[in-house]
MIKE-109127 format. One record per residue: residue in one letter; x, y, z of N, C-alpha, C, O in turn. Coordinates in pm, whole numbers, padded with zeros to 5 digits, always signed. Atoms other than C-alpha are relative to their C-alpha. Layout:
<nodes>
AXYZXYZXYZXYZ/...
</nodes>
This chain:
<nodes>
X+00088-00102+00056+11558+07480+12604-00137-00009+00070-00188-00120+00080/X+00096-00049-00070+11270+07613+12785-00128-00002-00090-00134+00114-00131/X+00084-00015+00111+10970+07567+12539-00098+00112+00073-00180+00172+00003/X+00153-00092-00025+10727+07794+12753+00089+00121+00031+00042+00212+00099/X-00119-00122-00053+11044+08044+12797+00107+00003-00105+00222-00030-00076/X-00078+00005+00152+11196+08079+12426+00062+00137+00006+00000+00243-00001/X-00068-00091+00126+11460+08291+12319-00006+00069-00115+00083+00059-00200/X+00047+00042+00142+11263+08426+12041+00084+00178-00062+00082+00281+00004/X-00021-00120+00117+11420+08708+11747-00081+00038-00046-00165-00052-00039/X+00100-00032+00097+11185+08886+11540+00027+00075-00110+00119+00158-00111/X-00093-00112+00082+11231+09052+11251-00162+00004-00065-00234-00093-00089/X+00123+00007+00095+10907+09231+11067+00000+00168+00038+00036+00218+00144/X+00040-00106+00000+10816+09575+10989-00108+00076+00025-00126+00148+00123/X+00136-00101-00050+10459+09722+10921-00089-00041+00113-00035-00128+00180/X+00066-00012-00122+10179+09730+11201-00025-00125-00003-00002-00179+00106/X-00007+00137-00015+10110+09374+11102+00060-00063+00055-00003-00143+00123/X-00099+00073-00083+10437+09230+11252-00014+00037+00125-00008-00038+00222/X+00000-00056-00126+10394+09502+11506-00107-00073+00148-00080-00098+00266/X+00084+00088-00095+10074+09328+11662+00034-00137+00054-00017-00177+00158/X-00045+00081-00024+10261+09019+11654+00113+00009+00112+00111-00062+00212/X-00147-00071-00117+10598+09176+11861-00124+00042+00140-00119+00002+00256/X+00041-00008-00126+10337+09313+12069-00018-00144+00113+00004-00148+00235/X+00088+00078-00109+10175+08960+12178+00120-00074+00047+00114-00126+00158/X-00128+00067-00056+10554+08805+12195+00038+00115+00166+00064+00058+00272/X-00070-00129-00093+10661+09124+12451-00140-00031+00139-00120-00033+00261/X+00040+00046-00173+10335+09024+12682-00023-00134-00017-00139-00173-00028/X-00022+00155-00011+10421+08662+12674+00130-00038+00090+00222+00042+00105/X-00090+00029-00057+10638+08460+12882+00118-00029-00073+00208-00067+00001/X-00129-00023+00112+10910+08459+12590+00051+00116+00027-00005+00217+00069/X-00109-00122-00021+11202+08673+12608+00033+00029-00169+00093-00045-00247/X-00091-00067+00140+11270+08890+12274+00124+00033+00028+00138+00106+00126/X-00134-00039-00049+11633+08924+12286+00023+00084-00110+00098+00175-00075/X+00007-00162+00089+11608+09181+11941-00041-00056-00082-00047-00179-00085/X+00061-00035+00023+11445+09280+11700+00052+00045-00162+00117+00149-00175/X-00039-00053+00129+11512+09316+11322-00111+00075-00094-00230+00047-00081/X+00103-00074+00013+11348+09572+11110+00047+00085-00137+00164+00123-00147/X-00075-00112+00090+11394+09790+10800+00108+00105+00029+00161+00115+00140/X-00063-00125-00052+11595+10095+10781-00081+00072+00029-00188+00045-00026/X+00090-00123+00045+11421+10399+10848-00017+00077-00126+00076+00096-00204/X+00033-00033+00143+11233+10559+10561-00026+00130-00015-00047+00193+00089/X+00063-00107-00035+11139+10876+10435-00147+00006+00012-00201-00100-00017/X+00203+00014-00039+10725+10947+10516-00048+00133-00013+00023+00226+00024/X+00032-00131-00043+10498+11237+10482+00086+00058-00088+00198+00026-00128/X-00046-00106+00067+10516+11548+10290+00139+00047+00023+00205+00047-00081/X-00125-00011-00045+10846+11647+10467+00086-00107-00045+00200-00064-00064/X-00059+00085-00018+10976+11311+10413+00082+00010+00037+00179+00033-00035/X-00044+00078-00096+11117+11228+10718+00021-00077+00033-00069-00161+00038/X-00029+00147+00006+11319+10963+10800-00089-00069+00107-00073-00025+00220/X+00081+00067-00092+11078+10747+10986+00012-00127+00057-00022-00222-00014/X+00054+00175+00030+11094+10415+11172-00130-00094+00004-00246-00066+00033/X+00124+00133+00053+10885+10094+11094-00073+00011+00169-00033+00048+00280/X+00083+00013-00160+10601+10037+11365+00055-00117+00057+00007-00134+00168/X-00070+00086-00127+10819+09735+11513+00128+00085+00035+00143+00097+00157/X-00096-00055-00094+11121+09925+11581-00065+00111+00125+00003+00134+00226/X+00046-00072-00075+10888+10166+11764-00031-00089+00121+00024-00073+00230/X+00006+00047-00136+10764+09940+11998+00098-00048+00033+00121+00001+00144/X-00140+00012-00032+11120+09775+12023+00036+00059+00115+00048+00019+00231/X-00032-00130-00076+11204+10087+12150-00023+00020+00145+00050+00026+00243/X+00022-00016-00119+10997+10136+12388-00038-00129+00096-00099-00113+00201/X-00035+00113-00075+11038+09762+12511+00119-00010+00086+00114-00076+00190/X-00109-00013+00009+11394+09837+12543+00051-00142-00027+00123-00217+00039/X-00044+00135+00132+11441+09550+12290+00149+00083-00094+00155+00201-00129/X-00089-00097+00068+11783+09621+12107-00055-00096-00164-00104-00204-00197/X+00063-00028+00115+11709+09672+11772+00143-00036-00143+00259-00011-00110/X-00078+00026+00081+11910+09568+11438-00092+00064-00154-00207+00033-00186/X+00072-00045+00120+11830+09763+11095+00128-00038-00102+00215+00047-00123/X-00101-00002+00130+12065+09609+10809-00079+00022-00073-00199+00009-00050/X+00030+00010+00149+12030+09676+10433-00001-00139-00019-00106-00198-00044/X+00023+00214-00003+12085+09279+10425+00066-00040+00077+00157+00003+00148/X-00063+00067-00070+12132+09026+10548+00065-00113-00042+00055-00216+00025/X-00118+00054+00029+12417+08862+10318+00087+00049+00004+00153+00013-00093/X-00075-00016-00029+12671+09050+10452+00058-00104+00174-00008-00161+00262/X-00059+00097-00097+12921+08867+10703-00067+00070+00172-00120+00018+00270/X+00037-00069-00159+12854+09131+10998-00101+00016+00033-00134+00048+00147/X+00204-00008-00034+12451+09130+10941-00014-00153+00060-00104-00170+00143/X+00008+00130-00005+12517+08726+10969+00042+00001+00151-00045-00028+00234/X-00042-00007-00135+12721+08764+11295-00098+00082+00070-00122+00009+00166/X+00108-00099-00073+12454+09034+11452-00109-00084+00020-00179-00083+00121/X+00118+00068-00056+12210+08791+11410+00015-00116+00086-00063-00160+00171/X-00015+00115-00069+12365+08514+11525+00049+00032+00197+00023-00046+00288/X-00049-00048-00123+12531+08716+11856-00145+00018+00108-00138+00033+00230/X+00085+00009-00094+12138+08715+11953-00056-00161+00083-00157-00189+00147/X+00063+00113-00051+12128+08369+12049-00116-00055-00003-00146-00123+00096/X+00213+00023-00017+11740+08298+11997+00011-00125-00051+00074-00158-00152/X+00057+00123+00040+11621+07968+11991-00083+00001-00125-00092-00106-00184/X+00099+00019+00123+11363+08077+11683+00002+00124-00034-00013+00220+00043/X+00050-00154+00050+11330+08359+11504-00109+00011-00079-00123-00072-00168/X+00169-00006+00014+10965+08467+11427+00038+00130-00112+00115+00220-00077/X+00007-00058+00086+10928+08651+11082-00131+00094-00038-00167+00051-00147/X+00091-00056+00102+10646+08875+10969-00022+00158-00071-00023+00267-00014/X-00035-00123+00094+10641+09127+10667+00123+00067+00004+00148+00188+00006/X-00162-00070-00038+10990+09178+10708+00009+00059-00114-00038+00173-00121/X+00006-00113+00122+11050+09294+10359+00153-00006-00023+00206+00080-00093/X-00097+00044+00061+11378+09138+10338+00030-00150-00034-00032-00223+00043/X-00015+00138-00006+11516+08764+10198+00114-00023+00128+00199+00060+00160/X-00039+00056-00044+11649+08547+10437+00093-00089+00000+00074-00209+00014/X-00135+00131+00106+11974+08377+10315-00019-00113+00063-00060-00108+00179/X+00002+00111-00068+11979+08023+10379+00139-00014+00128+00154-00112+00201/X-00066+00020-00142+12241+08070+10648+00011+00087+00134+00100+00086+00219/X+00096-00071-00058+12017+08316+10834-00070-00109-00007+00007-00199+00025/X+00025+00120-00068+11796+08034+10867+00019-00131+00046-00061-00204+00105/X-00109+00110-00095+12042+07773+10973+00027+00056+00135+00092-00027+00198/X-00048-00034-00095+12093+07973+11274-00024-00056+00115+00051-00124+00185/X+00048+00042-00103+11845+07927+11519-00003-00152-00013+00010-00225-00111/X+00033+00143+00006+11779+07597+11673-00142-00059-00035-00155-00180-00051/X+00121+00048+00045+11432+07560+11583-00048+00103-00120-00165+00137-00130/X+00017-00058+00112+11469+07765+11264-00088+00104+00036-00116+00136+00151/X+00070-00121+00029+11257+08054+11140-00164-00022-00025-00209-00077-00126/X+00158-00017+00035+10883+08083+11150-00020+00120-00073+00032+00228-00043/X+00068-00132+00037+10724+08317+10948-00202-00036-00007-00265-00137-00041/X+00123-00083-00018+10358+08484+11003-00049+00015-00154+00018+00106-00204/X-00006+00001+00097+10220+08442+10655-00170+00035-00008-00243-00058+00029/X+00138-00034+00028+09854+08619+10580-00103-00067-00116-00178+00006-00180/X+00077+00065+00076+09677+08373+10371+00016-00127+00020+00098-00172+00100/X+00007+00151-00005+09585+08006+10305+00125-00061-00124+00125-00086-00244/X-00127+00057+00115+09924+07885+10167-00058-00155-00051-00122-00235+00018/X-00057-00096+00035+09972+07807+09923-00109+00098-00092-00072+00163-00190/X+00017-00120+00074+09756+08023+09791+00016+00169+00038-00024+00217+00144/X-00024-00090-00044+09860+08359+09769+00168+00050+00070+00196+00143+00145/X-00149-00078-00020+10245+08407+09813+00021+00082-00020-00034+00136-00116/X-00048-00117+00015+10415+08676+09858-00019+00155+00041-00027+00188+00159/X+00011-00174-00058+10381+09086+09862-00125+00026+00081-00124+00096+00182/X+00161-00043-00024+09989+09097+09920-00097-00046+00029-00199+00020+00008/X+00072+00090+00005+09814+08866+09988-00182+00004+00066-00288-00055+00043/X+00122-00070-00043+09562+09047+10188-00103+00040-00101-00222+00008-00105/X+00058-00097+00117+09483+09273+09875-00040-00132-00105-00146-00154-00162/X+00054+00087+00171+09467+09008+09598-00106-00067+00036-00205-00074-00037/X+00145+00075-00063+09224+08790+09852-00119+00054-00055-00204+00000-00126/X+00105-00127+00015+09008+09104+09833-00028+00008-00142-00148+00037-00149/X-00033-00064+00138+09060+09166+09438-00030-00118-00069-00064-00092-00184/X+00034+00108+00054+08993+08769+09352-00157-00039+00028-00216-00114-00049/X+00102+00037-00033+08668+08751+09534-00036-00145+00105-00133-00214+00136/X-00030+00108-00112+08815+08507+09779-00100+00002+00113-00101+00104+00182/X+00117-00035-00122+08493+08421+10050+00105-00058+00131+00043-00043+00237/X-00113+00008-00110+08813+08310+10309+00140+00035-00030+00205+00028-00135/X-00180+00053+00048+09166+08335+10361-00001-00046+00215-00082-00083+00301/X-00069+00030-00160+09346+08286+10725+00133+00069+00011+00147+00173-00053/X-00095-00013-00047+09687+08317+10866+00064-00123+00028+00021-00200+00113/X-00078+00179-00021+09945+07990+10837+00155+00062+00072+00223+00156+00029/X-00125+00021-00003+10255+07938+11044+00063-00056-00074+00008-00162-00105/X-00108+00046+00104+10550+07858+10803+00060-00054+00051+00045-00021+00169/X-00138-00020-00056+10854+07714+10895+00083+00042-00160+00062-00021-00264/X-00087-00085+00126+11075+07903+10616+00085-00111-00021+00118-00189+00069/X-00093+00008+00069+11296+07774+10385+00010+00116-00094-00053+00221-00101/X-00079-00136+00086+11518+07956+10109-00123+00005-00132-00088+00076-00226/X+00127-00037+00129+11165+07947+09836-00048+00132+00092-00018+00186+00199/X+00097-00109-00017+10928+08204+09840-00135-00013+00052-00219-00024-00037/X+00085+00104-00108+10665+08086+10120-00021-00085-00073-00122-00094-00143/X+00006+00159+00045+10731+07764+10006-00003-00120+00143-00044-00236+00143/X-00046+00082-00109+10813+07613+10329-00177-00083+00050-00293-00056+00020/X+00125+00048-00061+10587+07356+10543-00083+00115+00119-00048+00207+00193/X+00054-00100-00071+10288+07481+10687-00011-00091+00194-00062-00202+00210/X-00007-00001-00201+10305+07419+11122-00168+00003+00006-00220-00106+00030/X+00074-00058-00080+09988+07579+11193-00105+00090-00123-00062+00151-00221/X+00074-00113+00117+09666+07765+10994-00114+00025+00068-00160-00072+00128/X+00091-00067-00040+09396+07968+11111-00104+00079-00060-00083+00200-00067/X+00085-00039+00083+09084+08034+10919-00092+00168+00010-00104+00238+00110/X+00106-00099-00040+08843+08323+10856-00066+00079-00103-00008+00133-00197/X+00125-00041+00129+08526+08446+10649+00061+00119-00040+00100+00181+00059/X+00005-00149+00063+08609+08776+10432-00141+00066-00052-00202+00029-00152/X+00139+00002-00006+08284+08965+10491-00010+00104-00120+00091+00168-00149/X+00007-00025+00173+08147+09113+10129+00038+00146+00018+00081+00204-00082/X-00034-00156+00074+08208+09483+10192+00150+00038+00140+00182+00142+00198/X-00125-00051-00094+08536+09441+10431+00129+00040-00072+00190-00043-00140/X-00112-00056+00037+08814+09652+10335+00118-00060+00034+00107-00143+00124/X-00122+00036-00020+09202+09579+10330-00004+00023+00151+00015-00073+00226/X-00085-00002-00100+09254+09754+10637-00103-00060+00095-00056-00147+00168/X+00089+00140-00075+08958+09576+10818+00061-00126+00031+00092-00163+00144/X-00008+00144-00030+09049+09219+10734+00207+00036+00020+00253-00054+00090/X-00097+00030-00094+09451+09313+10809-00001+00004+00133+00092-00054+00191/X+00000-00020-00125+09347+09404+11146-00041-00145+00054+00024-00206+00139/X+00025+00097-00077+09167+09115+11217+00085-00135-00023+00086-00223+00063/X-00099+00083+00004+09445+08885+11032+00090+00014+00051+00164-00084+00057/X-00103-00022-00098+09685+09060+11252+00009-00045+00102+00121-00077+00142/X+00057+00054-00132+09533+08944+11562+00004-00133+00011+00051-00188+00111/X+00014+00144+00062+09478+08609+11419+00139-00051+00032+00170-00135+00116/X-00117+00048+00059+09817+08582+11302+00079+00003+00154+00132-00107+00171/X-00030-00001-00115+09951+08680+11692-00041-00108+00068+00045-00137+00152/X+00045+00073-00063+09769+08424+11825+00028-00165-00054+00044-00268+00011/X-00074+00153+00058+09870+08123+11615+00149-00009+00008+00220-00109+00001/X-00151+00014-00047+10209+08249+11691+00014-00083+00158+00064-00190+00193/X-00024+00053-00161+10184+08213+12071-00026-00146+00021+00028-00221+00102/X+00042+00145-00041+10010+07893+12034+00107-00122-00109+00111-00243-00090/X-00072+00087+00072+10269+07764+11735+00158-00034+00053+00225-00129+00012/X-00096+00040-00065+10573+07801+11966+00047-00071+00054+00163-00105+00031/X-00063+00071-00107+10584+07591+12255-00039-00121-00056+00018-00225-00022/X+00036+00160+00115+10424+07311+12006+00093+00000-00077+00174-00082-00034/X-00160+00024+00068+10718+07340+11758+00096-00055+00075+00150-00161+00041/X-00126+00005-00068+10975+07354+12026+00014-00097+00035+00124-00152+00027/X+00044+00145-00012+10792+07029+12152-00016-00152-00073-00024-00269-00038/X+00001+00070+00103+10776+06878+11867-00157-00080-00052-00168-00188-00111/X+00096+00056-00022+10426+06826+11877-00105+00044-00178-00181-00035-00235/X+00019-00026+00136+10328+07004+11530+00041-00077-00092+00146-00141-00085/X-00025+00125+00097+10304+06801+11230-00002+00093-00144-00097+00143-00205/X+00053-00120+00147+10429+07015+10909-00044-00060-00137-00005-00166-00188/X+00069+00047+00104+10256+06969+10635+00015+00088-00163-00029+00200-00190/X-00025-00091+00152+10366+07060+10239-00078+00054-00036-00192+00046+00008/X+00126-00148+00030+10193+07324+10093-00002-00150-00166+00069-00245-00199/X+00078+00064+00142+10025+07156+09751+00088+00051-00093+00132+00166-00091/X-00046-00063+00129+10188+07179+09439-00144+00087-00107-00134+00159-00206/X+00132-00065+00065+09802+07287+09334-00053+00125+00047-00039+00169+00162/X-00025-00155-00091+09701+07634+09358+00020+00035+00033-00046+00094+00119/X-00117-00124-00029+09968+07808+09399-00031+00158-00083-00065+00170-00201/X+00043-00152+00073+09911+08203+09317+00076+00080+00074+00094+00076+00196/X-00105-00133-00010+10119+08463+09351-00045+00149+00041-00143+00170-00031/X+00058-00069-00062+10041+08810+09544+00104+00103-00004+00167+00135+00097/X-00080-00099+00020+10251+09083+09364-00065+00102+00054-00186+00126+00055/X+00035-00175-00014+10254+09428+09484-00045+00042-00038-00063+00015-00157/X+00102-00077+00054+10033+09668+09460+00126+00167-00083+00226+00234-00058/X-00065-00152+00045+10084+09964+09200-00129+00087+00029-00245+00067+00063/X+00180-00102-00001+09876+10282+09191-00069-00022-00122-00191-00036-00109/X+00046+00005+00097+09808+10248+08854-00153-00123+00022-00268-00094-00013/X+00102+00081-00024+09585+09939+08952-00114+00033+00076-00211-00042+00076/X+00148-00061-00078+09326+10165+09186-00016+00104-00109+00000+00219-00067/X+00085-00116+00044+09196+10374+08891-00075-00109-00104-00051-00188-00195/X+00171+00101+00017+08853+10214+08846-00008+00088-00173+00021+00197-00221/X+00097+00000+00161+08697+10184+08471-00137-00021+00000-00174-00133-00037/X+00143+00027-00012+08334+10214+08514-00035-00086-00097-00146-00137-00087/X+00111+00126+00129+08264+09971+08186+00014-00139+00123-00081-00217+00129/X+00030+00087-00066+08352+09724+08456-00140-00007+00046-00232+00073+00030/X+00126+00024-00060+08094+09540+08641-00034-00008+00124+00050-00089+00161/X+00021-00102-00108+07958+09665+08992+00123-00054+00128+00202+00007+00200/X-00108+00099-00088+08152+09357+09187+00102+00021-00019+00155+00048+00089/X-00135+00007+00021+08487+09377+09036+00047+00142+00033+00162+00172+00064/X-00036-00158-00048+08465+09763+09105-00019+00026+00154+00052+00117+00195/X+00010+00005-00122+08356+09725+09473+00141-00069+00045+00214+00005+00111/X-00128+00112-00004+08662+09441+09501+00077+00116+00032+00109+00140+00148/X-00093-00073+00016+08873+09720+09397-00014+00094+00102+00085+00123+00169/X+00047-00130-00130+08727+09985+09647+00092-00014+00129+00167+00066+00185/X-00011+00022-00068+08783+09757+09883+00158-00031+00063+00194-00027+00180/X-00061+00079-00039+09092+09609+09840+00131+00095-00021+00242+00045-00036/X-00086-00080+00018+09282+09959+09801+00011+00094+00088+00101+00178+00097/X-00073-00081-00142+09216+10112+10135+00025-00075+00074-00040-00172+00113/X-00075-00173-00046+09416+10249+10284+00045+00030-00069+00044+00150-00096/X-00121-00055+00132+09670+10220+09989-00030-00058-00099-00079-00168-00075/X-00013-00133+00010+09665+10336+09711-00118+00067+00005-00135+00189+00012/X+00158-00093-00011+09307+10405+09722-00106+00044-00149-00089+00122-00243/X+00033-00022+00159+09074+10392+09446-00036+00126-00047-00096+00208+00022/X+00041-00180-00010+09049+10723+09235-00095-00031-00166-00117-00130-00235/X+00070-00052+00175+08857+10856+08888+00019+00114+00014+00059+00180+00110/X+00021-00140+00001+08810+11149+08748-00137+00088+00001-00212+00018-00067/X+00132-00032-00037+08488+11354+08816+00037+00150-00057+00143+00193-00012/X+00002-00160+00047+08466+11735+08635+00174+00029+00014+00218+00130+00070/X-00137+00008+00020+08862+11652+08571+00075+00044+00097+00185+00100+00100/X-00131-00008-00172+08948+11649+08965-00003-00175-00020-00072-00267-00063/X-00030+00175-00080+09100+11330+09087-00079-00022+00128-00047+00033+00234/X+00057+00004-00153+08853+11216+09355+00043-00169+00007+00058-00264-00069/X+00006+00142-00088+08898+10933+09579-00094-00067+00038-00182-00017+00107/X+00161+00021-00097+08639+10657+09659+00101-00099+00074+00198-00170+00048/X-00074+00115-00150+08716+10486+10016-00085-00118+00005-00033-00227+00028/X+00077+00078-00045+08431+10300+10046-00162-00029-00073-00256+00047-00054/X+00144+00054+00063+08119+10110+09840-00053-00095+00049-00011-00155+00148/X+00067+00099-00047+07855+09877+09843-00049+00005-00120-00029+00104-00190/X+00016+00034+00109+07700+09715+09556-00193+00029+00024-00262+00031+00125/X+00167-00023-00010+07310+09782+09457-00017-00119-00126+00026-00131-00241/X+00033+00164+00110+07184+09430+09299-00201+00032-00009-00297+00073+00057/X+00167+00000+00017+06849+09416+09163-00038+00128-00050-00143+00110-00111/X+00085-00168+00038+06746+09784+09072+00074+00014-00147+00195+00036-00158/X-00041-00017+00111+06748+09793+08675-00043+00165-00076-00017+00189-00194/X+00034-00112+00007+06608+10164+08678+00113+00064-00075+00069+00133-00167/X-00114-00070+00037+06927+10299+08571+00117-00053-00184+00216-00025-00251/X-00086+00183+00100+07042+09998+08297+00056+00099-00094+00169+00077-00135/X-00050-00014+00189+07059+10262+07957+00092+00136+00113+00154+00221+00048/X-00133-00106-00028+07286+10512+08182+00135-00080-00017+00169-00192+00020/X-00128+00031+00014+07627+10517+08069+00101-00008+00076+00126+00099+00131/X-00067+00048-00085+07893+10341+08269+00046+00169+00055+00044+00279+00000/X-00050-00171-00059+08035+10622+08544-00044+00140+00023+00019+00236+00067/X+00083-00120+00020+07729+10866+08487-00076-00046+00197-00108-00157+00237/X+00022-00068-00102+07629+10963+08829-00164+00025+00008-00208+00138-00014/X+00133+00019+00011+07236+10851+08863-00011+00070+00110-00016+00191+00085/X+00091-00134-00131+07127+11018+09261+00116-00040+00049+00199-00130+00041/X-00101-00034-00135+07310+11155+09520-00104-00011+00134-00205+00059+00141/X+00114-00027-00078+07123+11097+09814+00053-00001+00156+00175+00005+00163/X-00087-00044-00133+07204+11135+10214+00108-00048-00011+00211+00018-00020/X-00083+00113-00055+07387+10837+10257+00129-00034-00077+00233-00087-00037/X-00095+00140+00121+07564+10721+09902-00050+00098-00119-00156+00157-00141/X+00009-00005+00140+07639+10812+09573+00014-00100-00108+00104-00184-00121/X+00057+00132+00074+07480+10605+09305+00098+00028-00142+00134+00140-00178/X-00070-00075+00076+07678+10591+09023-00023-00180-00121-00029-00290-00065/X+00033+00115+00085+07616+10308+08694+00094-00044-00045+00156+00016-00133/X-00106+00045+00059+07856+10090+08641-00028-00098-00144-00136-00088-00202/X+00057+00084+00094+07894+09798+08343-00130-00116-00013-00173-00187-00104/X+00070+00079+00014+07654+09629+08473-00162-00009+00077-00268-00057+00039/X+00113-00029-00059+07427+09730+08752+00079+00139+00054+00185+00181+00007/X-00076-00099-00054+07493+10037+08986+00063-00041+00146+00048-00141+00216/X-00093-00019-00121+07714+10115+09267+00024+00143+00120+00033+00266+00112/X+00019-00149-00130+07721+10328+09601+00128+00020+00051+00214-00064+00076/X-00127-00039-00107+07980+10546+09774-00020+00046+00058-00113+00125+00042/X+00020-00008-00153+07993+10595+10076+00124+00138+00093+00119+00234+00170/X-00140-00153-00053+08331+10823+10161+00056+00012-00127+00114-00071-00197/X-00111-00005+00134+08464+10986+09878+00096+00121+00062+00087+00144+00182/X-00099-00095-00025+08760+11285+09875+00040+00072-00140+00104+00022-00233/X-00064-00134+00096+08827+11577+09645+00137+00025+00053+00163+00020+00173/X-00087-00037-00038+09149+11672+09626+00033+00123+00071-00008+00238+00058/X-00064-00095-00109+09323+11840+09877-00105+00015+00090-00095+00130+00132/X+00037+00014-00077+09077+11783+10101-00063-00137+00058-00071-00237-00012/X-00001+00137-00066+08971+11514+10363-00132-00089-00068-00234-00048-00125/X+00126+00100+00037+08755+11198+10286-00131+00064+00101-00131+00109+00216/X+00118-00025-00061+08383+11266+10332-00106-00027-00019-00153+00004-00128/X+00166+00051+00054+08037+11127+10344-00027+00081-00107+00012+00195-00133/X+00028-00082+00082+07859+11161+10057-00098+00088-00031-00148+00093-00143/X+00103-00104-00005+07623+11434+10135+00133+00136+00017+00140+00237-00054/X-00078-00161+00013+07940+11686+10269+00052-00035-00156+00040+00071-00218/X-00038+00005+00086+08083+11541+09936-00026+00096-00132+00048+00173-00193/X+00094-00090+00053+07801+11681+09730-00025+00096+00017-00097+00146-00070/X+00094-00144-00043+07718+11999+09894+00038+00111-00072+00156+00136-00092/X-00024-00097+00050+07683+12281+09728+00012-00045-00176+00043+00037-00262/X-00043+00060+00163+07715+12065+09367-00110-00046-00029-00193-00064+00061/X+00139+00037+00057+07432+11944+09120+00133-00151-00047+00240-00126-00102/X-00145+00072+00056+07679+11615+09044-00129-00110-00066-00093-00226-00086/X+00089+00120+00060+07370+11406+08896-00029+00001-00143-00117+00072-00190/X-00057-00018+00124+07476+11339+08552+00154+00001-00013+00211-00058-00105/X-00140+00017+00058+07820+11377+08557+00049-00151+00006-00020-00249+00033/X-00002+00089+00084+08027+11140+08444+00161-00032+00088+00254+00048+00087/X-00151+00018+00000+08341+10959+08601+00090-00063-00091+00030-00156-00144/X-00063+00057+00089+08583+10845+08388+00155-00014+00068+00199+00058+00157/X-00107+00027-00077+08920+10685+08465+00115+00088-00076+00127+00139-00187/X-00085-00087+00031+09213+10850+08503+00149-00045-00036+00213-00123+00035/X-00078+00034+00086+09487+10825+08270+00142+00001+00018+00213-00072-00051/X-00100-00065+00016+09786+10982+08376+00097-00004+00186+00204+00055+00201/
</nodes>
């Protein structure tokens, strides 16, 4: 086995894995394929669509494998007919039977977006964001059959800056996470990595996001409502209700110190001014920055305002 010339599988779906497939595809590793959801429907039309790793796949001319699972006998043989010394995991979005990772010879890595163990599982990005976490990172795994339970290989740190959004800090944990790959390979294969058990202490869990969880309650307090701002774009995006439209806010910032506003009632709508709409939450106030009326696009909040007297109204969350 070639440690600087691996055999490697991949299997991972959204753009996250995708940045990862990319940095394997310009590396001296050979992808021999490529596992990936099915295609989904997307978009108003819903259209069957594929995942952003089968796309680049594609145009790698990587052959490509989409089972429903992989405890059937012929998903087991498909994977195994790729020969790969390791198969590299991230956001796949399916389990891994334990004889799917018996395969390879240097087992399964997975690409895991947080400081294991804190933070297993669906989200880990989002809950970071939503706990008030001032870091997370990106840890190589080596998988077993738990739920990132496995030892950690490899971890890679990094500040979460106070008004960075989901899709911000995935971008830059994407990058991250590519790069502790390339460098966790030919050290595994070597044997030169030393894995290390994740803690039985603080362990936390990183369920899925619903929508129901982005519709902000102004009695909150300005932080835990920024959190939320933040930690719901792109999806689902935090909404209220404003003159009983559903608007969208993309993007806040917190106003500390200014008690001018204190006896307005949570969600009342103090100034609109070029930049930001001020708006009083439970505790101090809060600015937005891009909001969106329905059926039309996100927009600063001056086109937001135009043409509207909105100082006084009142958001309130939406119920339904």
């Amino acid at each position: 086995m070639n440690c600087d010339h691996l055999k490697v599988a991949f299997a991972g779906t959204p753009e996250f894995a995708a940045i990862a497939l990319d940095a394997l595809l310009a590396s001296e590793h050979e992808v021999v394929g490529v596992l990936t959801q099915p295609d989904r429907p997307a978009g108003r039309g819903r259209k069957l669509t594929p995942s952003a790793v089968k796309i680049r796949a594609i145009d790698a001319g990587v052959k490509v494998l989409q089972p429903v699972s992989l405890k059937s006998a012929d998903a087991l043989q498909a994977v195994k007919s790729l020969e790969a010394d390791v198969l590299v995991v991230a956001a796949y979005g399916l389990i891994l039977p334990q004889a799917v990772l018996d395969i390879p010879a240097l087992g399964c890595l997975n690409i895991h977006a947080s400081q294991l163990p804190r933070w297993r599982g669906a989200a880990p990005i989002h809950r970071a964001i939503l706990a008030g976490d001032s870091e997370t990172g990106v840890c190589i795994m080596q998988m077993d059959a738990g739920l990132d339970t496995g030892d950690v290989l490899l971890e890679k740190r990094c500040a979460i800056g106070t008004d960075q959004s989901v899709a911000q800090l995935h971008d830059r944990l994407a990058q991250l996470g590519a790069e502790a790959l390339l460098e966790a390979l030919p050290a595994r294969c070597r044997g030169v990595l030393r894995p290390v058990q994740q803690s039985v202490q603080g362990v936390s869990y990183a369920d899925k996001l619903s929508k129901a969880e982005a519709r902000l309650d102004f009695r909150l307090g300005a932080e835990e409502l920024h959190r939320q701002v933040r930690a719901f774009n792109p999806w689902p995006v935090a909404e209220a209700l404003l003159r009983d439209k559903r608007v969208r806010l993309w993007q806040s910032r917190r106003v500390v110190g200014d008690s001018a506003n204190a006896k307005a009632a949570p969600g009342t709508i103090v100034h609109v001014g070029a930049d930001a709409i001020r708006v009083r939450t439970g505790d101090e106030d809060i600015e937005f920055l891009s909001l969106q009326w329905p059926g039309k696009k996100a927009q600063n909040a001056k086109e937001f305002a135009h043409g509207q007297s909105l100082e006084g109204d009142v958001f309130t969350p939406v119920t339904s």
